[in-house]
C-alpha positions, -999 to +999 in steps of 0.1 A: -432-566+199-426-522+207-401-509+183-376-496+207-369-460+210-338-445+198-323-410+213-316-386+187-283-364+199-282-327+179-243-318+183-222-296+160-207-316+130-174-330+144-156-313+115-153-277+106-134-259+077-107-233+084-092-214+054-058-225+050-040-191+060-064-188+092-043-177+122-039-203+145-060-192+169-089-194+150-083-232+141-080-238+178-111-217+186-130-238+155-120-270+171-133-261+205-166-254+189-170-281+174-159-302+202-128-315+180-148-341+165-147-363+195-172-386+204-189-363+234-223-347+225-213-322+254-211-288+242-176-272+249-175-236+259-154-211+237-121-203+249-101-174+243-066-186+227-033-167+228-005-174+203+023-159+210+048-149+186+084-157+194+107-132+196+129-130+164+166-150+160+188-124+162+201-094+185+191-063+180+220-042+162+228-002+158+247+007+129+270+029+156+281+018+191+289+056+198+284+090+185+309+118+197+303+152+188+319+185+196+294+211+189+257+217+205+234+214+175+255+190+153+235+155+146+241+120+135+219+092+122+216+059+138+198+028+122+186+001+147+179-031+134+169-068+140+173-099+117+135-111+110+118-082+130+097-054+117+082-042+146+086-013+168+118+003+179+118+028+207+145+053+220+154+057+254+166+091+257+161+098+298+198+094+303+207+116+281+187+145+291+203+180+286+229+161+267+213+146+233+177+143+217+167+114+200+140+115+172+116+096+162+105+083+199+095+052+181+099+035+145+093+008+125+127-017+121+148-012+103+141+024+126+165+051+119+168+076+148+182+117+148+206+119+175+212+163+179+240+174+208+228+199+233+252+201+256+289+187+269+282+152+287+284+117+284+250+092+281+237+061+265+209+060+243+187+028+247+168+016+221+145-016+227+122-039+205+088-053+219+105-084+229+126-065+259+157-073+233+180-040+237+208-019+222+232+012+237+249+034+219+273+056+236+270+093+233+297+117+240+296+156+236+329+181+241+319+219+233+354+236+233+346+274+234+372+306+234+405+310+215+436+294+232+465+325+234 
């Protein structure tokens, strides 16, 4: 009697080892190249996996809600914060053109910001994380000049 053939199937193992502190996307990338240990000898093409990080618990927070100065040149600190966020803090100073300057642009949280008077107005200052999560501070500037008689 033949000995009957037997089809020999060459697949990845259906296990693979991912370092315990591997980003998640990497585990999921691993399983898809190893077919997730499933009984298909199909071989799965890699896919390109995005985990995204949610945006932290709390609001973000300025240590002022207004600044109010009464001479071009004077300037105040501002420290903009969020609970669980280290990311980047940006100022939005296009309001406040001609009236106040904001430096840095852009800082790591907690990000404290310059804030310099230029000249009399009113504005907000914007500063936003990279989740869209924002925070105004009011800025006011009154330049008295002369002597009253």
């Amino acid at each position: 009697m033949p000995t009957p053939r037997r089809h020999v199937s060459h697949r990845a193992p259906p296990f693979a080892f991912v370092p315990p502190r591997a980003p998640a996307a990497l585990a999921l990338v691993v399983a898809a190249l190893t077919g997730c240990g499933g009984g298909s000898s199909s071989v799965v093409a890699p896919q390109r996996v995005t985990v995204a990080t949610p945006p932290p618990a709390g609001p973000l927070s300025s240590s002022a809600a207004q600044l109010a100065f009464d001479a071009a040149g004077q300037t105040a600190r501002v420290t903009v914060a969020e609970n669980g966020y280290g990311g980047a803090v940006t100022a939005a100073s296009g309001a406040c053109a001609g009236i106040a300057s904001v430096a840095p642009a852009s800082a790591s949280a907690p990000a404290t910001f310059t804030v310099t008077a230029q000249s009399q107005g009113a504005c907000t200052l914007t500063f936003t994380d990279a989740f869209g999560q924002s925070v105004g501070v009011a800025v006011g500037v009154t330049i008295t000049q002369g002597a009253i008689r």
